[in-house]
C-alpha positions in Angstrom: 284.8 114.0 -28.4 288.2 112.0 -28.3 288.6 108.4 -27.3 292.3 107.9 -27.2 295.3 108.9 -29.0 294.9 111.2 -31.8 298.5 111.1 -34.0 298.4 108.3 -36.7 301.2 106.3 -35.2 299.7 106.0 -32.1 296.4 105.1 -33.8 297.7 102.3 -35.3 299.8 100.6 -32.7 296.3 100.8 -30.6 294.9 99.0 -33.5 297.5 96.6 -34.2 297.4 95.8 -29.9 293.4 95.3 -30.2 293.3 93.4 -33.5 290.4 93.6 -36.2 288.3 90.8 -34.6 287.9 92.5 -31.1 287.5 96.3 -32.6 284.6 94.7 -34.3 283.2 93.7 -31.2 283.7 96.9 -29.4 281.9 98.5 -32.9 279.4 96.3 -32.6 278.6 96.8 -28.8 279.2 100.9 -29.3 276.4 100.7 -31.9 274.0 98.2 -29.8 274.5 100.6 -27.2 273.5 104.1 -29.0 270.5 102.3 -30.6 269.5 101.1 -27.1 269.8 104.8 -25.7 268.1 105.8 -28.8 264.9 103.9 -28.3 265.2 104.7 -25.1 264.8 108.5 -25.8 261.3 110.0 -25.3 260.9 112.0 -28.4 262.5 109.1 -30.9 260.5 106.0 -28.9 259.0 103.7 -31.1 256.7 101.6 -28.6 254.0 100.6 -30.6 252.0 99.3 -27.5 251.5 102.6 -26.6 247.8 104.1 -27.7 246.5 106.9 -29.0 244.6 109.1 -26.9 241.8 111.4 -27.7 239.8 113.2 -25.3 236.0 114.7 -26.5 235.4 117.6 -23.8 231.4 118.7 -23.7 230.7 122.7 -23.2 227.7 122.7 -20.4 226.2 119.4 -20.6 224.4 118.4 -17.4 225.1 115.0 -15.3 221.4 114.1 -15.9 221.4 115.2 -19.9 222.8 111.6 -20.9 220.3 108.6 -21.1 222.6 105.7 -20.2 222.5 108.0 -16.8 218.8 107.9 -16.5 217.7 110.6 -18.6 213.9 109.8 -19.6 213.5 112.6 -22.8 217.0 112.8 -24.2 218.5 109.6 -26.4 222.1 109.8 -26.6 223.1 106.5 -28.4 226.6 107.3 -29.0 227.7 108.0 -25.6 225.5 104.7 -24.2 227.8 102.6 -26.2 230.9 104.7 -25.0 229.8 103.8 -21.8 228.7 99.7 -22.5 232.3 99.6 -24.1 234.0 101.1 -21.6 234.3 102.2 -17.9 231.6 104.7 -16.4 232.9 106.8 -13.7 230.2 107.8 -11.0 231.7 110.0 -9.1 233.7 112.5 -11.4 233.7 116.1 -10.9 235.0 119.3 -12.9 237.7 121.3 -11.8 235.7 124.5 -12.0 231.7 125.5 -12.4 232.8 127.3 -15.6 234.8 127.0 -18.7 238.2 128.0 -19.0 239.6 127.1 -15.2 238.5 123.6 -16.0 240.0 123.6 -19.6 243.7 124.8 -18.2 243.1 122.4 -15.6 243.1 119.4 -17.8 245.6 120.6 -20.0 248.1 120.7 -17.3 247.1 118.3 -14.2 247.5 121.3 -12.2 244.7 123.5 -10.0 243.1 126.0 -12.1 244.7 129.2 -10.2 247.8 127.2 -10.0 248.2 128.1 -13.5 246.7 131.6 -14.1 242.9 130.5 -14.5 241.2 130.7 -11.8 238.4 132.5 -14.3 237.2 132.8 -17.4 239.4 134.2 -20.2 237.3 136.2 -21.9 237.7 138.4 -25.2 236.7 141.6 -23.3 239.8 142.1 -21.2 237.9 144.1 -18.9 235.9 141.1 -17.8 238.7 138.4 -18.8 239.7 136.8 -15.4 242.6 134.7 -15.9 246.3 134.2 -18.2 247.2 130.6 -18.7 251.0 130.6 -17.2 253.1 130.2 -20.4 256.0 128.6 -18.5 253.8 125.6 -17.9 253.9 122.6 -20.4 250.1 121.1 -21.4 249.7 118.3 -21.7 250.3 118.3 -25.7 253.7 119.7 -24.6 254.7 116.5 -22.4 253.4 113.9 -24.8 255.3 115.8 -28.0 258.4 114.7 -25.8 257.0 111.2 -25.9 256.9 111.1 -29.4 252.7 111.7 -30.0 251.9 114.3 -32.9 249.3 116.3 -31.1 246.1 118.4 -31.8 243.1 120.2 -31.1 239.8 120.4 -32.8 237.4 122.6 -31.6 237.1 125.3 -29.0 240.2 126.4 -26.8 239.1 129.5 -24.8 242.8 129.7 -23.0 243.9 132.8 -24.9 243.5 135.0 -27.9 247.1 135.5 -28.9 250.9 134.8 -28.2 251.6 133.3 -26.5 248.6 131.4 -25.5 247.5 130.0 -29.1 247.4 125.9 -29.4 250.5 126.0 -31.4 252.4 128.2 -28.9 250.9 125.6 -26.5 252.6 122.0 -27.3 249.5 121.3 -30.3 251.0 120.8 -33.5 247.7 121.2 -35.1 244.9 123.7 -34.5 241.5 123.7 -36.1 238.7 125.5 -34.8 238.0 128.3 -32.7 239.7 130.3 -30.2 237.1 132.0 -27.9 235.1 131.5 -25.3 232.0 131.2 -27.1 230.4 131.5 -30.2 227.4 134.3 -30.2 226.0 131.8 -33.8 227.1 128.1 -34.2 226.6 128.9 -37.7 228.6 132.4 -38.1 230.8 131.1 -35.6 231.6 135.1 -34.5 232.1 135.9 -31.0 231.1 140.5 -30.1 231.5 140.5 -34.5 234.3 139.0 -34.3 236.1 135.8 -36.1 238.0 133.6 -34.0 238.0 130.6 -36.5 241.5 129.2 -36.8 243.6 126.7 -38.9 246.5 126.6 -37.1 247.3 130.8 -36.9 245.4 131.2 -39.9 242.1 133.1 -40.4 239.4 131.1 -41.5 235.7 131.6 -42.5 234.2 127.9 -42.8 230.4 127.0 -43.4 228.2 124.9 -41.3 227.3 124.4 -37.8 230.3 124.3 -35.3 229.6 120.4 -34.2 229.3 119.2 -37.7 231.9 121.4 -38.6 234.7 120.4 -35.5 233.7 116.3 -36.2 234.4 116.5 -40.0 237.8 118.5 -38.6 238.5 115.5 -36.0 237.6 112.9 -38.6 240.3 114.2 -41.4 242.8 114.2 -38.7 242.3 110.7 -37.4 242.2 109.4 -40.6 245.5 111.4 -41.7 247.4 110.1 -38.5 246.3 106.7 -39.6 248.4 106.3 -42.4 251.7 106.9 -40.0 250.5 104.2 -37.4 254.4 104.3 -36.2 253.8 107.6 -34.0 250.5 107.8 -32.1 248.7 110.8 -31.8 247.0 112.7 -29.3 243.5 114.4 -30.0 241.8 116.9 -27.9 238.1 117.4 -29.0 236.3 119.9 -27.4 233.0 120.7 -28.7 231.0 123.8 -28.0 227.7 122.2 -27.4 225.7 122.2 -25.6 226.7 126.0 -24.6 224.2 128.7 -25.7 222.9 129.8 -28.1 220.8 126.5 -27.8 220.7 126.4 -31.5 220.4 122.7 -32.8 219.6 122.5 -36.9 215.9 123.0 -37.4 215.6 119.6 -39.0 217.0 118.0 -35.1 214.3 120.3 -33.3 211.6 119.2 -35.4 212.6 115.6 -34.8 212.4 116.0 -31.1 209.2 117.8 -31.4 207.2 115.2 -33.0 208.6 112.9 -30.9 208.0 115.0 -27.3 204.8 116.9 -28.9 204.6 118.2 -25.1 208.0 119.5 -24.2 209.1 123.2 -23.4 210.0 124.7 -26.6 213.1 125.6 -24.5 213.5 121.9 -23.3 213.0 120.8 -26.8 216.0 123.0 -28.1 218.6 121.5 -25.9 217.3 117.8 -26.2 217.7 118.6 -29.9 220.9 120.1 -29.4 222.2 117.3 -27.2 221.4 114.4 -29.8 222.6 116.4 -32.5 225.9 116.8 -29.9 226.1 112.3 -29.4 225.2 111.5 -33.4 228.6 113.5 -34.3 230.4 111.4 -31.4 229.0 108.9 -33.0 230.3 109.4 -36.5 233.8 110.0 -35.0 234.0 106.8 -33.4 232.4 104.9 -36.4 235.3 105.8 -38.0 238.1 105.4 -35.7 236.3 101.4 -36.3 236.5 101.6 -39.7 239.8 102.7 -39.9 241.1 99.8 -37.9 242.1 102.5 -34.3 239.5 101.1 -31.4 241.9 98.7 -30.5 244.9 101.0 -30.2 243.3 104.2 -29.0 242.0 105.8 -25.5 238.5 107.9 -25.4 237.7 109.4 -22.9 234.4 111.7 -22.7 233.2 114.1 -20.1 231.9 117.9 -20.0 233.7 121.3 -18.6 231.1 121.8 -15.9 227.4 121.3 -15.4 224.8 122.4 -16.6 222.9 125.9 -17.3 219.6 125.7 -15.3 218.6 128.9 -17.5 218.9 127.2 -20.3 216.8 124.2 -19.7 220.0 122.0 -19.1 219.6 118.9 -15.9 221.9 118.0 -13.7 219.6 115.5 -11.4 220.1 114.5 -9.4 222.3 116.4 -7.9 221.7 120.4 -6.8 221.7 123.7 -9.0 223.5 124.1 -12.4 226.7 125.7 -14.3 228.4 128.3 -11.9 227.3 126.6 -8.1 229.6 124.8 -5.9 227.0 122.6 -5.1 227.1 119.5 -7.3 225.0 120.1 -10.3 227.8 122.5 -11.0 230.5 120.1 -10.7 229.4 116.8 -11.3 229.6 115.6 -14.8 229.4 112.4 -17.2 232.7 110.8 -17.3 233.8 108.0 -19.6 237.2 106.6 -20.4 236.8 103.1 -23.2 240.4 101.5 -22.6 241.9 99.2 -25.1 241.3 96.7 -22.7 237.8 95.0 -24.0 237.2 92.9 -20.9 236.6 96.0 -19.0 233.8 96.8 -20.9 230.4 97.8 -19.4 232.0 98.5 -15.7 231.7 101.2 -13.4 234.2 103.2 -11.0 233.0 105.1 -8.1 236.2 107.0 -7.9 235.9 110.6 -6.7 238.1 112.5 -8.7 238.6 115.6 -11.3 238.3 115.8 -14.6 242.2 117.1 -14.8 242.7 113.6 -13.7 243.0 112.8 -17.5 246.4 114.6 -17.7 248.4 112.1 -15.6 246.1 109.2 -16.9 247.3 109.6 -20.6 250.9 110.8 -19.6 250.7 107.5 -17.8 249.7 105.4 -20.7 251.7 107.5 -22.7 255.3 106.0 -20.6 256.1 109.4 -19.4 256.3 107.0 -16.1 259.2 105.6 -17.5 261.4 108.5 -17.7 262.8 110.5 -14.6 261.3 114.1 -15.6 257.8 112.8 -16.7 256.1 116.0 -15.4 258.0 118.3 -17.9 260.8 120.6 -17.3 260.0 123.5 -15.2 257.1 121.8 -13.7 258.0 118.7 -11.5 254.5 118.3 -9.9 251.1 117.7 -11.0 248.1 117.9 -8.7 246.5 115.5 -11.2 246.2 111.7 -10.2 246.7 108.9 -13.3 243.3 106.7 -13.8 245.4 103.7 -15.2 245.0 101.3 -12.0 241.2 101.7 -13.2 241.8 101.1 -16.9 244.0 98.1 -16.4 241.0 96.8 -13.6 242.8 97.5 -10.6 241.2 99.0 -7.5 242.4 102.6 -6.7 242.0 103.5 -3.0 240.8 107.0 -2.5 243.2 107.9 0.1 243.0 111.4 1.2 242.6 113.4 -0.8 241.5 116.8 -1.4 239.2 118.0 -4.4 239.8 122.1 -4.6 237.9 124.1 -6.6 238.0 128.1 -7.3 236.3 130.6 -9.3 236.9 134.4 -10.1 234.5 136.5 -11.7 233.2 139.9 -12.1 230.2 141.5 -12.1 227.9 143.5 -8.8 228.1 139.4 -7.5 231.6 138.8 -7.4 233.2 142.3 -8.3 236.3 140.0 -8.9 236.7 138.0 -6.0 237.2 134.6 -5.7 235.0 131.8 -4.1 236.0 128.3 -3.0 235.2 124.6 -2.2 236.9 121.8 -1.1 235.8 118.1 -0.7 237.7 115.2 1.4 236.4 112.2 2.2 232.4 112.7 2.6 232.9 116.2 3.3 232.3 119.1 1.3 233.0 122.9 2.5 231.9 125.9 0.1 230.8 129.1 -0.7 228.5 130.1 -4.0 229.8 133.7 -3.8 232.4 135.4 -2.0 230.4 137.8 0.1 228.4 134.4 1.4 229.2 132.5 4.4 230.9 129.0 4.3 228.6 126.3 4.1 229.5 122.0 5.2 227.8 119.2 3.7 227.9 115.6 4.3 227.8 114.1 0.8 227.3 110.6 2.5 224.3 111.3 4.1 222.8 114.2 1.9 224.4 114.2 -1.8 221.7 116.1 -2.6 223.0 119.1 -0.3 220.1 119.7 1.2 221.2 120.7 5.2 224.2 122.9 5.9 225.1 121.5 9.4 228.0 124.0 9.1 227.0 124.9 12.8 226.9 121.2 14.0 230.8 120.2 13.3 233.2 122.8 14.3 235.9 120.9 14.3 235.6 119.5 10.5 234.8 123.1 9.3 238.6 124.5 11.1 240.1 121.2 9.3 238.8 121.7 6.4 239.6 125.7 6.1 242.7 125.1 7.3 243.3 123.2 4.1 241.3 125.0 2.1 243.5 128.3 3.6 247.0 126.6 1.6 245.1 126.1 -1.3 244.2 129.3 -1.9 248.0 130.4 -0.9 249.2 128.1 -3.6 246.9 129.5 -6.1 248.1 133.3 -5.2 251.4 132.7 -6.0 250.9 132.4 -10.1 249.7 136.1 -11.4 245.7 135.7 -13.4 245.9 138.6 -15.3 248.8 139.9 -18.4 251.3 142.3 -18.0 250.1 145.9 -19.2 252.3 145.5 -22.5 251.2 142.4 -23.1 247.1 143.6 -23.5 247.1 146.5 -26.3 246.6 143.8 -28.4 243.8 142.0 -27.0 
């Protein structure tokens, strides 16, 4: 780039007009200047008052399988102090009754279908129903631009290769497992096979998957702690409580002699559930010791609810893991904020788990820059938290809580099924050969009396908007290209 003249003489008759004192100025205020764009730029921003942000993500555990929500046989001390030390949402629900639609939902603040997931990925491609959109940044993606090293421990279940692995996805670091679910928490194979990963390495590590995935988080928060100058960003998701319920013998027999009287099969999730909170608990034990609580974000909740099959509660709301009706959607929610005055309060905010997304891009500054949603992707359907964690009110407004979910099978045969909540309202289907049912959450959360027949006029509203969801949703393709499965 040229400034001025570019032949000697001229050079040095505009130097001998300016005069050495007022070039140094102009130096100086030329340099000011670039280092003031420079810190201004997102992926060289040194802002040390911005936190680190790690997210633990439960696979299947129920709204009523925590104690600090009322839970009389399970003791889950970990997450009770999450929730003394921080802010206890109410009135949170999943994006989806299953896995993977949730998972790509929080990863991108966007509806499930919105991005290709509106089922789960599976590693059977005959029965896999969805492809996370690869033109859409995650959320590791967006806060790599902010300057935050990112990564995931623990189970992804959003694609078995290119280019949906982590590292293809915005993570700079992967470790742990790239299914959908284990078939052993101790061989950690899914149908024979090994999806253990270090980055896109094979790997064949011993121990069960929780003890195994905290001992993974733990290296890496303790590795990022020694460069304090760029936060990071940790995803955690765990694959407990999902079956196998398989705790270590030595947790069963703890819960037995303590509950002499419980279902074996009771017992075994209980088990599975404590063992689940005492690894939390290590993890954030050592974020204290190594001097993070103050300067980091956890937030805690669970991919849907949970299995009724597998002995898993969700009281006191109705039915389980796949259902539309809230004990397949509502889940425990936590966020701790760095803010210790908030501690021990509650939010009865109805929102979605992919609410998370905006919330750390928020405390992240992606606010501060124009393009804050990524490049490519200028909306999110995702709304940011941080009003809450900085103990604000947030006004509900009206909004509208969409949820989808494809599956297979002589129940499904690939079709989709839907719900929508606004306001006290809630409009769904369990299946998509079923007939639309309406709820009023205000006067029955328990869903107990469809009075679809009762209010006409709410149920047109409410497929009418129900009608552009499902539009929006159609417009991103859910399965690969042909040449893209051989592979799978």
């Amino acid at each position: 780039m040229m400034f001025g003249p570019t032949d000697k003489s001229s050079k040095k008759a505009s130097w001998n007009r300016i005069g050495p004192r007022r070039m140094a100025c102009c130096v100086a205020s030329w340099w000011i200047a670039c280092v003031a764009f420079s810190v201004a730029t997102p992926a060289t921003a040194q802002q040390p008052q911005r936190p680190n942000l790690l997210l633990i993500l439960a696979d299947d555990l129920g709204f009523g399988d925590v104690s600090y929500q009322g839970a009389l046989d399970i003791r889950t001390p970990a997450l009770d102090r999450l929730a003394a030390e921080g802010i206890r949402f109410d009135n949170m629900r999943a994006n989806c009754t299953v896995c993977s639609p949730t998972r790509a939902a929080i990863l991108t603040g966007r509806f499930a279908d919105r991005v290709g997931v509106p089922g789960v990925i599976r590693t059977n491609p005959e029965n896999s129903w969805g492809f996370f959109d690869p033109t859409v940044p995650t959320l590791a993606a967006r806060l790599g631009k902010l300057g935050y090293h990112t990564a995931i421990v623990g189970k992804w279940h959003l694609g078995l290769q290119s280019p949906n692995t982590p590292t293809e996805r915005g993570f700079d670091h992967f470790h742990g497992f790239l299914g959908d679910m284990m078939d052993d928490y101790y061989t950690h194979l899914r149908g024979g096979q090994n999806f253990m990963r270090l980055n896109d390495r094979v790997i064949d590590p011993e121990g069960h998957a929780t003890e195994l995935f905290t001992q993974w988080a733990i290296d890496y928060i303790t590795q990022r702690s020694g460069q304090p100058e760029r936060p990071f960003f940790l995803y955690l998701p765990y694959n407990a409580p999902h079956f196998p319920i398989q705790p270590p013998d030595e947790w069963l027999q703890r819960t037995q002699q303590r509950l002499p009287d419980l279902d074996e099969k009771r017992a075994k999730n209980v088990a599975l559930v404590e063992h689940l909170d005492h690894h939390v608990g290590l993890l954030l034990e050592k974020l204290d010791a190594l001097g993070l609580r103050d300067k980091t974000v956890v937030a805690f909740t669970s991919d849907n609810g949970g299995s009724l099959p597998h002995a898993q509660r969700n009281l006191p709301f109705r039915d389980g893991k796949q259902s539309h009706y809230d004990g397949g959607l509502r889940v425990p929610f936590l966020i701790r904020p760095t803010d210790a005055s908030l501690a021990g309060t509650r939010s009865d905010y109805a929102g979605l788990t992919f609410d998370l997304a905006a919330t750390f891009l928020d405390l992240a500054g992606a606010q501060e820059f124009p393009n804050w949603a990524g490049e490519g992707d200028a909306q999110m359907d995702a709304v940011s938290l941080r009003p809450i964690l900085e103990g604000r009110t947030m006004a509900q407004a009206d909004r509208e809580l969409y949820f989808v979910r494809r599956e297979g099978g002589n129940r499904y045969v690939g079709k989709a099924y839907h719900a929508l909540v606004k306001g006290k309202w809630k409009l769904m289907q369990n299946d998509p050969f079923s007939p639309l049912e309406l709820y009023d959450l205000e006067a029955d959360p328990e869903e107990t009396s469809n009075v679809v027949d009762d209010h006409h006029g709410i149920v047109r509203q409410l497929k009418d908007a129900l009608r552009g969801h499902v539009q929006n949703g159609g417009r991103v393709k859910w399965q690969p290209a042909v040449d893209d499965r051989h592979d799978r």
